[in-house]
N, C-alpha and C positions, 0 to 999 in steps of 0.2 A: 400678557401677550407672549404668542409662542414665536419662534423662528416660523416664517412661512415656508411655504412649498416652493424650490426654484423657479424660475419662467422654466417653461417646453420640458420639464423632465417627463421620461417617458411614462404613460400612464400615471401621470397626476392629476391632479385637479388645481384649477388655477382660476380664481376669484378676477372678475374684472378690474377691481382697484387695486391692485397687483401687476397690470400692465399700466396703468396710472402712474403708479410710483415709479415705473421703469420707464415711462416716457418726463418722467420728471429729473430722473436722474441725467438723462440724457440731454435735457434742455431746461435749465436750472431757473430760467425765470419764465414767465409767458409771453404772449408776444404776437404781433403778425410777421411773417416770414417773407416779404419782399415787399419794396416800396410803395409800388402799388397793390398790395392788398387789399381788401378791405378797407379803401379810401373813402369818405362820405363827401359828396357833391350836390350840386345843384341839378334839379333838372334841366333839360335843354331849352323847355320852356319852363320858366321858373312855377310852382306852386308848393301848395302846403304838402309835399312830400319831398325826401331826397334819394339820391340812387347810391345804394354802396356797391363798389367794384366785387369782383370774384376775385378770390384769394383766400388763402390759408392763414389758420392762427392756433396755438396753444390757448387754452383757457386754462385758468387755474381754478381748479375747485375748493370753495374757500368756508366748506359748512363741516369739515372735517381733515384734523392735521394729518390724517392720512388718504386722503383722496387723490392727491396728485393732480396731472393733466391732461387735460381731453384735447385731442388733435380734430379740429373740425377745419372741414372744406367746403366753402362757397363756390358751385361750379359756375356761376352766369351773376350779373347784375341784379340785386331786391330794392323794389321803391319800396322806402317806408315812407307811411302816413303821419304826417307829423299833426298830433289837435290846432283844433280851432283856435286862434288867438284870444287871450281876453280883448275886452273892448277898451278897458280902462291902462292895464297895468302890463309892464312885458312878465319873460319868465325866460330860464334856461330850462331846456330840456337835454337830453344825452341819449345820443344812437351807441347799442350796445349788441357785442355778440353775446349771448346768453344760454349756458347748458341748462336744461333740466334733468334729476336723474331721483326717479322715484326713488332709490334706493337710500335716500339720504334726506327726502321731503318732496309732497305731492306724489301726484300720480303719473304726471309726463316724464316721457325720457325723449328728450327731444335737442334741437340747436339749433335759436333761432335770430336775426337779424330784428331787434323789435327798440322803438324809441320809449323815453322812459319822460313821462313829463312831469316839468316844474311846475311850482305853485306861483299864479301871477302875485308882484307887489311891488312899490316902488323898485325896491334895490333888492331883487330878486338873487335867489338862491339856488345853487345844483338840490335837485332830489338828489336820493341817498341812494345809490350802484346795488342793486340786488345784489345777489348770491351768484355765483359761478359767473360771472361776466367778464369782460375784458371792454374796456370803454374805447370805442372809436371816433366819437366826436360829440363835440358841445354845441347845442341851437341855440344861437337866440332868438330869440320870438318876440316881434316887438307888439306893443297893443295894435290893435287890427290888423293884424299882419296878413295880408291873403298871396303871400308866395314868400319863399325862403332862396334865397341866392348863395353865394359863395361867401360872401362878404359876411353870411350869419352864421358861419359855418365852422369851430376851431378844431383843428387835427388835435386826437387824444391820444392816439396810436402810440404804443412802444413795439422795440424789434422782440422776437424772442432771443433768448442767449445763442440758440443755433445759428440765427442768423447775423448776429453779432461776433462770431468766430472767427479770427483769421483761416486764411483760404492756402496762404504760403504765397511759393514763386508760383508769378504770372509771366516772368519773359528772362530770361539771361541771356548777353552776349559778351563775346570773348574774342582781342583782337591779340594772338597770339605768335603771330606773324612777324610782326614789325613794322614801323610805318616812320617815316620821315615826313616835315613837314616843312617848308617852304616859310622863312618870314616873311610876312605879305602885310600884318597890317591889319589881317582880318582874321575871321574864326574859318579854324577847318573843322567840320566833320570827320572823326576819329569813328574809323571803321568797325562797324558790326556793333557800334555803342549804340541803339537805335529800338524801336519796339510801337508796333500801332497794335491796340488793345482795346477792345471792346466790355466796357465796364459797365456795373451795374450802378444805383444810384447809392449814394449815403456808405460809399465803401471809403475804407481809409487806408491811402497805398501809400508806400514807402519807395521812393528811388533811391540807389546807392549807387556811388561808384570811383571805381579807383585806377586813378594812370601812374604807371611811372613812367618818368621818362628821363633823358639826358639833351642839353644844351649842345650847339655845336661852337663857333668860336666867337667871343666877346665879351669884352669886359663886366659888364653886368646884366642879369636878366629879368625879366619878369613872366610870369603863365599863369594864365586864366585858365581854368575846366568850370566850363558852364554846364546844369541842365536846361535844357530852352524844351517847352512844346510850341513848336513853330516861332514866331519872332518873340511868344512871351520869356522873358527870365525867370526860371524859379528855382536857381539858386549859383552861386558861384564861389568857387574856393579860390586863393592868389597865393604865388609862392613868389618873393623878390629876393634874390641872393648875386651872389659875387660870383664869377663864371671860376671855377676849376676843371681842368679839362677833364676828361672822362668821368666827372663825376654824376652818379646817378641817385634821383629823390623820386619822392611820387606824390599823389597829390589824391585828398578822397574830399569826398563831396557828396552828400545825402541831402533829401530832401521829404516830409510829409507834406500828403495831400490831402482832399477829400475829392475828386472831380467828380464832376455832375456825369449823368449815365450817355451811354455812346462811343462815340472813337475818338481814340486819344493818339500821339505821337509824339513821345516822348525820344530826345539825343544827347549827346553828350559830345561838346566841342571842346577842342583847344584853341588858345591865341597866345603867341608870342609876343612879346616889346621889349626893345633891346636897348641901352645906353652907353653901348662900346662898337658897335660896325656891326653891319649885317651877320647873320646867325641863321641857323636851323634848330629848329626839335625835334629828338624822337622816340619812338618807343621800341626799344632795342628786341631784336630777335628773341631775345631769350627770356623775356618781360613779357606779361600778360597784362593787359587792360582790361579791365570788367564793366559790365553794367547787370544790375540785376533791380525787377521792380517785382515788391512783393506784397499782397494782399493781406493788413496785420489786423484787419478787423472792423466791424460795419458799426455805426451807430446807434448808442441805445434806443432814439425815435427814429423816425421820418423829419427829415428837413425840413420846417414851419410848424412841428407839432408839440405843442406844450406840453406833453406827455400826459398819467393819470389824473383827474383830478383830485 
């Protein structure tokens, strides 16, 4: 084996499993590329077929360690046909994206969305995953089955690694200002700590955030910095110490998530509680409070899906 030809050098020549490898490199495992991909369903009127959604996925080519990955795109919904039931026995079958590429065996070079079926028997078995596929879901088939619902239906789907990548920052705010607050007894909303964010599904964020601040007069104190989205809690840091006057602490507070897709609103409060006379808190002119939520990375399936088989 020689060193190959760069990608795009000028007046080269460049082998299709060459750009393979280069879309390999780039997206390390295979994969479907957003939650709803390539989802396998029931139809709306139930029958022996299922719809799989439009969506994108890497397939890995698995009939040569240097084949790489095929990027194929499903633009619309495909009902596949799922066989006839035995009369006696169930079976699993499995809906698959599937390349063919004569260049490596047969004559198709094709990519197609095709169910792969099992043999009926008591305690029935997956058939064996052809060659170049990516498995998107498990049938079961029960004896005389004449329609397939959701219920028959198990997600196989994994992410590709691109879509498992952290994304970074999704929102930062900075209260650099200053801000006095009032002991009341209750939480304040700490300015510009705050972020509505419209997310995908199966993503996994990170809140952080950090106050400093100073007590104003009292024997002893206590402060809450909570993340809250809307009245839930998810998460809270405490600091209880002995009051010195101008003395200044600060307080951090992170939290992981995974939120479901849609809009979020995520804040960051304080509360004071005091064991010496009324007090204030605040966060001094020359002190910054932060909030930052940052996208560290999506999961290796879809939410309910057992992955490969």
């Amino acid at each position: 084996m020689t060193v190959r030809t760069p990608r795009w050098l000028q007046g080269g020549s460049h082998a299709a499993e060459d750009d393979r490898l280069l879309t390999a490199a780039l997206a390390t495992s295979a994969g479907v590329n957003s939650a709803a991909a390539l989802k396998v369903t029931q139809q709306t009127t139930p029958a022996m077929s299922v719809q799989v959604a439009a969506g994108s996925a890497f397939v890995a080519g698995t009939e040569s360690a240097l084949q790489g990955l095929y990027f194929v795109y499903n633009d619309a919904a495909v009902n596949v046909t799922i066989a006839a039931a035995d009369a006696t026995n169930p079976r699993r079958d499995l809906i698959v994206l599937r390349v063919k590429d004569a260049a490596y065996s047969g004559a198709a070079n094709s990519a197609t969305v095709e169910s792969v079926t099992g043999t009926p028997a008591a305690s029935p078995t997956l058939p064996a995953v052809p060659a170049n596929c990516h498995v998107l879901a498990e049938i079961a088939v029960a004896a005389a089955a004449t329609s397939i619902i959701d219920a028959n239906i198990t997600d196989r789907r994994e992410y590709s690694s691109l879509y498992q990548a952290p994304r970074g920052e999704l929102a930062y705010g900075a209260l650099g200002t200053g801000q006095t607050f009032p002991y009341s007894g209750s939480e304040d909303d700490i300015t510009n700590l705050s972020a509505t964010l419209t997310l995908d599904a199966d993503r996994k964020i990170l809140i952080s955030a950090e106050v400093p601040y100073r007590f104003g007069t009292g024997a002893t104190q206590t402060l809450w910095v909570r993340v809250r989205e809307g009245a839930t809690l998810l998460r809270v840091a405490t600091r209880y110490q002995t009051f010195i006057s101008n003395e200044r602490e600060r307080l951090v507070v992170s939290v992981r998530l995974t939120p479901s897709a849609g809009s979020h609103t995520y804040k960051v409060t304080g509360e004071a509680g005091i064991g010496g006379g009324p007090t204030t808190w605040q966060i001094e002119n020359d002190e910054t409070a932060t909030m930052i939520v940052e996208d560290i990375g999506g999961l290796t399936k879809p939410a309910g899906s057992s992955g490969q088989p």
